[in-house]
Phi, psi and omega in degrees: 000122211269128161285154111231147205285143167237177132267321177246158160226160182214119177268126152141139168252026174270187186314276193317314183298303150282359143288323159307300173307315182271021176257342198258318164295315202279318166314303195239097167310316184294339172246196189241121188295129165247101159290099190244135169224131181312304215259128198290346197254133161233167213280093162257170198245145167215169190046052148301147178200104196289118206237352170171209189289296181240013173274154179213164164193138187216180160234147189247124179232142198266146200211154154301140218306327212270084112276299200299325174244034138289347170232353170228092191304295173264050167254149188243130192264181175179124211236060168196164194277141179273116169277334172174140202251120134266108182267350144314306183251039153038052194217119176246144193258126189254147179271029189258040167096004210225145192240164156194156203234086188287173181275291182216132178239152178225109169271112181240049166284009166069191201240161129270167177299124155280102164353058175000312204189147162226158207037049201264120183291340195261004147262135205252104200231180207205095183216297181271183188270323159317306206282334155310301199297330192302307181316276145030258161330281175317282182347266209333327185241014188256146164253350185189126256182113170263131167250156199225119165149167171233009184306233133245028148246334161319327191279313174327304224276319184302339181272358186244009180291145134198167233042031156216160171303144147220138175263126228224110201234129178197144189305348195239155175260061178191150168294151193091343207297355193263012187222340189229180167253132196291026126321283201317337229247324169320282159336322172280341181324300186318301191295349172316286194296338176312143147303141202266112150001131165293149177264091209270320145282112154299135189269136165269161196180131150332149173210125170265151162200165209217068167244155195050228192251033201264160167214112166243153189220127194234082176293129190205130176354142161273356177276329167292300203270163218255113169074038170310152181312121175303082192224224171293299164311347210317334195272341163319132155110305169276165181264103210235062163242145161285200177242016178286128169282044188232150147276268121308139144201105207204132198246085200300139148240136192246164157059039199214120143250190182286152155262332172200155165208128160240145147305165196285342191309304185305305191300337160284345209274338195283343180059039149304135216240119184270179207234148155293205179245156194282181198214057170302016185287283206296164191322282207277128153229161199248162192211099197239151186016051212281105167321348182257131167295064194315166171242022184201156179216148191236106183259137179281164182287318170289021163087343180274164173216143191234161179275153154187182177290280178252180173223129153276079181292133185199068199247027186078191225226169192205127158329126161297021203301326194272170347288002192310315149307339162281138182037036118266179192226066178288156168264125177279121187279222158223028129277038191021039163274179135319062160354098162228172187252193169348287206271017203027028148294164190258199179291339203257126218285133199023065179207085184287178189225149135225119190118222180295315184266021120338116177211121198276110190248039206219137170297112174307159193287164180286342175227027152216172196202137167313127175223144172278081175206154185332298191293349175285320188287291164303330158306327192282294203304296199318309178300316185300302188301319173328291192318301205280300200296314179290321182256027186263305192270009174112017193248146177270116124209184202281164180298145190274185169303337171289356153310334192272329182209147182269152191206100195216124185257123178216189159226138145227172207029027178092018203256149142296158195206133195216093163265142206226135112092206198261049191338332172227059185043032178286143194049015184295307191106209207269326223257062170210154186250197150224147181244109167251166171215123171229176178225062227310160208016036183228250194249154138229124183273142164215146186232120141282127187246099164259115141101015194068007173268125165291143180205022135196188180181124170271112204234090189254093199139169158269092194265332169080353194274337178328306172304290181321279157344305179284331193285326193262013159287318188253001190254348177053022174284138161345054174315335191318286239267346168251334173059241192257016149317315198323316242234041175270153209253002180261011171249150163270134216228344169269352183250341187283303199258053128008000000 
């Protein structure tokens, strides 16, 4: 079995993973980077745009591993799955046969879907680009359709589903619940039933595909083509339709998970009886016998049960950590990440971590907190590489700045959505206040206030206060004297704090 020596390694071909590498290729020209990913396509970030001190937006496009070493000569892509990592011997074992043997390795193997249930043909989880076409493909043929999660891919999915039912199951008594407050979730409701804005310009976007030994490249509309990259954006471009002639049709269960799913044989042999889809059209709504034949059944903790074609689970990610945790003696956080400190090293002596599979082990800065999310992913890769170059050359440094307030910028239900700082009083405790503003279909604002300090803000709509907000969130000035002027809509707040 032929060995070979690196000095860096990066495991995952994912954002964290490739950004890392090629921060590392630009650091060290001389040596040579082993990027190894299972998967021939890999994530790169494009049209980055640095939008303020700590906000970012970028888009993730999947692209074939030889573009990267086509800009990075010395990165070497290795196109196989890690079969087992010795961290004594500083040696990864691949399973296409090939050992190699490092310097410093960074493990960026991302998260999988956690799973409702596993190897159920009729639940579904949604995390890479395979498994969006799979989604994808079943929709095309479906009328009703259970999605199970409150993330942000449920939320992407119920507003972008249309011709078909969704039954919308979900833990919380609110929509949303990892991002907003039951304001924000309110607000956001209305657009379920809205008619979605026509898309009037097609976004064009690179389209890659990798069958056999063809490398192919097509620039082609994005309303045609097929299997865009899973990324911030992943769902632009696809056609997310049922066979149904409806637009929204989408039924909320609050305060509910599954309890059961049957096949339909079992669900006759049990002679269990399903619910329509409510019919909220009438004052009331009522949900009476459904007469139709699922090829699934779903009964909820609150006793109902409902039918549909598939289930979508989308109940967040479970860390990518094995095979790296057998017989090392990484510390495992109880999110099943990787324990990393500062400097992101992990517990394991020159074996750094970044991205999903990550749990930031260190006391967070006073306004920011972890989220298993793109812009997290890409900061953790960048930063990881900082780290691994300060200590390949003998150097001290410091926590980088994204680190000091959390900061994420997105959409949902076509709104912008500008999350700051601890946006939804998280560990603030009792003795904080909030100041809102709304507009119905336009903006809704929330300002968290202690002490008369800002210390987060939910900014949903084009509201533009986002830069203002964030300079007054990380600079922590003594707001008490305007109180609930911030958030009046006759002051200009951008031009008063200047």
């Amino acid at each position: 079995m032929a060995t070979a020596r690196v000095r860096l390694m990066v495991a995952g071909g994912g954002v964290a993973g490739v950004t890392c590498a090629e921060q590392l290729a630009g650091q060290f020209p001389e040596y040579e980077i082993i990027l190894i990913t299972a998967s021939p396509l890999i994530k790169a970030v494009m049209n980055f745009k640095q939008i303020s001190k700590t906000l970012e937006e970028f888009e993730v496009e999947e692209r074939p591993t030889y573009m990267l070493k086509e800009r990075y000569p010395n990165i070497d892509v290795i196109h196989s799955a890690v079969q087992q990592l010795d961290a004594e011997l500083h040696t990864i074992y691949t399973e296409s046969g090939k050992e190699y043997i490092y310097d410093k390795l960074c493990i960026c193997t991302g998260g999988r879907p956690k799973m409702i249930v596993k190897d159920n043909p009729y639940v579904l989880g949604i995390r890479d680009t395979d498994s969006a076409k799979k989604f994808q493909s079943r929709l095309a043929k479906a009328k009703r359709v259970i999605i199970v999660g409150n993330g942000g891919i449920a939320l992407e999915l119920v507003y972008e589903i249309e011709g078909c039912g969704v039954i919308w199951a979900i833990k919380d008594k609110a929509i949303g619940n990892t991002f907003f407050d039951a304001g924000a979730s309110e607000f956001l409701i209305p657009q379920l039933k809205a008619d979605k804005p026509e898309v009037t310009t097609p976004c064009k976007r690179t389209k890659y595909t990798t069958e056999g030994a063809e490398r192919q490249k097509d620039n082609v509309a994005e309303s045609e083509a097929l299997g865009s990259a899973l990324g911030p954006d992943w769902h632009e471009g696809m056609k997310l339709k049922g066979i149904q002639q409806i637009s929204h049709r989408i039924h909320v269960e609050y305060e509910c998970e599954i309890a059961n799913i049957w096949l339909q044989e079992e669900f006759v042999s049990l002679q269990k009886v399903a619910l329509a889809f409510p019919d909220h059209a009438a004052e009331e709504s009522k949900t009476g016998i459904d007469e139709e034949s699922w090829p699934v059944y779903v009964q909820l903790t609150n006793g109902k049960i409902y039918g549909s074609d598939f289930i979508v689970s989308a109940t967040g990610v479970i860390p990518n950590v094995e095979p790296f945790v057998t017989n090392n003696p990484f510390d495992v956080a109880e999110d099943g990440g990787l324990n990393v400190d500062e400097q992101m090293h992990t517990s394991v002596p020159d074996v750094f971590a970044a991205g999903d599979v990550c749990t930031v082990a260190w006391e967070p800065r006073a306004l920011w907190h972890q989220m298993r999310l793109w812009t997290q992913a890409r900061q953790m890769g960048y930063y990881a590489a900082k780290c691994i170059a300060a200590e390949v050359s003998g150097e001290s440094i410091e926590l980088d700045f994204c680190f000091e307030s959390f900061a994420h910028v997105t959409k949902f239900f076509n709104y912008k959505v500008v999350l700051l700082g601890k946006y939804n009083a998280q560990g603030l405790g009792t003795d904080h206040e909030l100041l809102l503003r709304c507009t119905r279909g336009q903006e809704y604002l929330k300002l968290v206030m202690q002490n008369g300090r800002m210390k987060g803000a939910v900014l949903i709509g084009e509201t533009n206060l986002e830069e203002t907000f964030e300079n007054l969130i990380l600079n922590q000035m003594d707001l008490s004297a305007y109180g609930e002027n911030l958030l009046d809509p006759r002051i200009d707040i951008e031009d008063y704090f200047d």
